[in-house]
N, C-alpha and C positions, 0 to 999 in steps of 0.2 A: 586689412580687416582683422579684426584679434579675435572677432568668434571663430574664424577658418583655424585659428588652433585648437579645437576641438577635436578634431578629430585624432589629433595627437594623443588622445585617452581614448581612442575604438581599440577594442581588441583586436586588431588585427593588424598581418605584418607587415603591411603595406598599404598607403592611403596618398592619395593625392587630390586636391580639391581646388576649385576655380571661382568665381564670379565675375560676369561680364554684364557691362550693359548692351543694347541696343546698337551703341554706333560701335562696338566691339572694344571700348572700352573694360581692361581686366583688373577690377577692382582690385582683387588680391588674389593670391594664390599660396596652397602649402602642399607641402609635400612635392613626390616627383615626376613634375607634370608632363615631361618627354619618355617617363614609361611607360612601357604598352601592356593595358589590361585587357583578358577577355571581359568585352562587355557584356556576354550573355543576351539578351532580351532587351535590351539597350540597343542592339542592332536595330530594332523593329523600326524606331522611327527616323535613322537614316537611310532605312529598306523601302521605307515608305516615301519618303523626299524625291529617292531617284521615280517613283514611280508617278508621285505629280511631276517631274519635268518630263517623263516619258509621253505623263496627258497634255501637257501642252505644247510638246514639239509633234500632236497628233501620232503619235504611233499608239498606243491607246484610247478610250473612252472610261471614262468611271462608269459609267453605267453597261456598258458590255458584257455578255456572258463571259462569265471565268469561274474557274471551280465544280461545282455541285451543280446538279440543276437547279436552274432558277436561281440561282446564285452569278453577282455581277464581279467585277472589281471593285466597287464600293464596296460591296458587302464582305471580303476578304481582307480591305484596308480596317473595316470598321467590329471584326469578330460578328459579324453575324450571318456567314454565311453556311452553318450546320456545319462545319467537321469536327470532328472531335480534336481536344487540346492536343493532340501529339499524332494520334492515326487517323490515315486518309480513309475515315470511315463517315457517315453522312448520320447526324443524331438529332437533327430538327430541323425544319424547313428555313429556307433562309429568310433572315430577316424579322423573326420572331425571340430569337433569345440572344444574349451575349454569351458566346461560347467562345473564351479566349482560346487561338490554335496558332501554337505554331505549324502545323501543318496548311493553313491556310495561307500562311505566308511562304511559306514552299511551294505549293501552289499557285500564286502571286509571281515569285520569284521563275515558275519554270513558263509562264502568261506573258512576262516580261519579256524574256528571253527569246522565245519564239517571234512578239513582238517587233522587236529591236535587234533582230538575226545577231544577236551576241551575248556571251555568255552573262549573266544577272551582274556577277563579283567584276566583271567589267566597266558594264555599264553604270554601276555603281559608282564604279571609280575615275570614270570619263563625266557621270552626271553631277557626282556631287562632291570626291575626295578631291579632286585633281581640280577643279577651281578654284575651291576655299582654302586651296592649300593643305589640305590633311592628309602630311605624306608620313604622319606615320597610322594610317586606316589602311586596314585589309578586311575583306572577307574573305575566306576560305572553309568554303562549307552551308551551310543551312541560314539564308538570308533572316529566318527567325529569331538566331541565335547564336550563330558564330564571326560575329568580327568582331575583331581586334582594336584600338584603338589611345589613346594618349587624354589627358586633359587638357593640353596644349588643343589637341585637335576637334577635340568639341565645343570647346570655349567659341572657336572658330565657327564650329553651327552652330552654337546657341545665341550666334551673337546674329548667323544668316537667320535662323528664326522668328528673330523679333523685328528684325529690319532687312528684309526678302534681297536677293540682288540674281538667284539664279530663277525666282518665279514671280508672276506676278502676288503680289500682297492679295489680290484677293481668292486667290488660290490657297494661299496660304490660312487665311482668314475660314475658308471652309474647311479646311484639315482642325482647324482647332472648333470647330463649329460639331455640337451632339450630331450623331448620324442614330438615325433611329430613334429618338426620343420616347423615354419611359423603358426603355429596354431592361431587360434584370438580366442579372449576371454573377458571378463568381468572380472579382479579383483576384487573382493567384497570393496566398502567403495572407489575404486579409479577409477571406470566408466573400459570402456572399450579399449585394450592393442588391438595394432597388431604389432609383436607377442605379445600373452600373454602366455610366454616361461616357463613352470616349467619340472621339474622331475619327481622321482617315489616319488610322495608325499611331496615334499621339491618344492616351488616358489623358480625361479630363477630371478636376480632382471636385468640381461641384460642393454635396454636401457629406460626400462619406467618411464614415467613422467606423471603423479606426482609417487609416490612410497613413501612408507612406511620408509625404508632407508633413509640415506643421500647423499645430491648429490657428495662425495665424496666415496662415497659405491663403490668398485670396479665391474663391471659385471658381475663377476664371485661367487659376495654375494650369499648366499642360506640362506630359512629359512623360518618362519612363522610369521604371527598375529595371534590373537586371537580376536574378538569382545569383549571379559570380559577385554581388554584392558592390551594385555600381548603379546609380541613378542623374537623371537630367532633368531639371525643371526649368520651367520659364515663368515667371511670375508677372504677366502684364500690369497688373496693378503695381505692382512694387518698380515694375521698370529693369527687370535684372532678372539672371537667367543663372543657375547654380547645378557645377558639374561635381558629381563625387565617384570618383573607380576607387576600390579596393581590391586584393588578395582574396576576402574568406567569403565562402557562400553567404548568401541572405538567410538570417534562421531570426530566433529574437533578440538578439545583439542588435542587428540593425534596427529592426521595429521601434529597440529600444530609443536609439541613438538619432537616429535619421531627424525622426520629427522635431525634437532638442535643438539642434545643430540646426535645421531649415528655420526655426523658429528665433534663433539666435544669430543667424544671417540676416534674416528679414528687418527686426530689432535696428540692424547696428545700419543698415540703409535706411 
């Protein structure tokens, strides 16, 4: 695919990028896709993956207390169960605003654990690294924020994303499905959305502007950023699913670039 040399002009000193279809077909690829990038916040929704197979091998419920009071495991996958973006401190009741938090996914992550009597970065890696083959994925550290991982090995989820093999598809189908509808929120890096519509762990990209995507992203896009300047989309409508890690934080270099580059993927499919 000759848009994926694009990214060959980001500023920055390292870029590797993927496209895959559905039956894990990999359209093309550039850059060095067996490098391992911190994903940053790109963690979240393979933090999120192990925790629907944790709900359907019953060692959880989505809707179970976890968290804050009054606060479920839904409401943790889906930012609205009050803590604040970064401290375990309680700043609205759950289920009334999108408060993205990495501290909810800490919270998540120590629910899990308890759960499935073994540590989160494990189970992680027995639920979801160690099937699809993603040996080069770690976590080490804050299931919000700190794993590690390759374009090699995402390409690999993005490809279980769109055509399920460790969950049932309609499990999956509800992770990409609004939770809380009309929710308002703050996007991190892109001001504040009303709605700012996501899933169980997975952004949906709907009708927001500005957004991370491109403006030919279909609505129905799901996926992530990362600040270590690294994102994952799936574009149902287009059929195809696009992995990007880099080197340099997210600031507006990406803002710039990103939307371009998704929109210049889309284009050439």
């Amino acid at each position: 695919m000759q848009s994926l040399a694009l990214i060959e002009n980001w500023p920055v000193p390292t870029a590797a990028t993927a496209v895959v279809r559905a039956d894990g077909t990999v359209l093309g690829t550039r850059g060095p896709t067996e490098h391992p990038f911190p994903l940053a916040s790109v963690t979240k929704p393979l933090a999120a993956y192990a925790a629907l197979v944790a709900y359907e091998e019953g060692a959880v419920e989505l809707d179970e207390p976890a968290g804050p009071e009054g606060s479920t495991v839904r409401h943790l996958l889906a930012h609205t169960s009050g803590l604040a973006f970064d401290e375990h401190r309680v700043t609205s009741e759950p289920g009334t605003r999108r408060l993205y938090s990495n501290a909810g996914f800490e919270v998540l992550g120590d629910h899990l654990a308890k759960a499935t009597e073994m540590p989160f970065a494990e189970y992680l890696r027995q639920a979801v690294f160690e099937p699809l083959g993603m040996t080069g994925s770690t976590l080490d550290g804050s299931p919000a924020k700190d794993g590690v991982s390759t374009v090699a090995d995402l390409a690999r989820f993005a490809a279980e994303l769109q055509a399920p093999r460790l969950l049932d598809p309609r499990t999956v189908a509800e992770a990409m499905t609004v939770q809380y509808p009309g929710t308002k929120g703050v996007l991190p890096g892109y001001g504040h959305q009303n709605p700012n519509d996501w899933g169980l762990g997975f952004e949906i990209r709907d009708h927001k502007a500005p957004h991370w995507t491109g403006s030919s992203s279909s609505p129905r896009t799901f996926g992530h950023f990362g600040q270590s300047g690294t994102f994952l989309w799936v574009d149902p409508v287009a059929g195809a699913a696009c992995v990007a890690l880099t080197d340099r934080a997210f600031g507006p270099w990406a803002a710039e670039v990103w939307p371009a580059f998704t929109d210049a993927v889309l284009a050439e499919l």
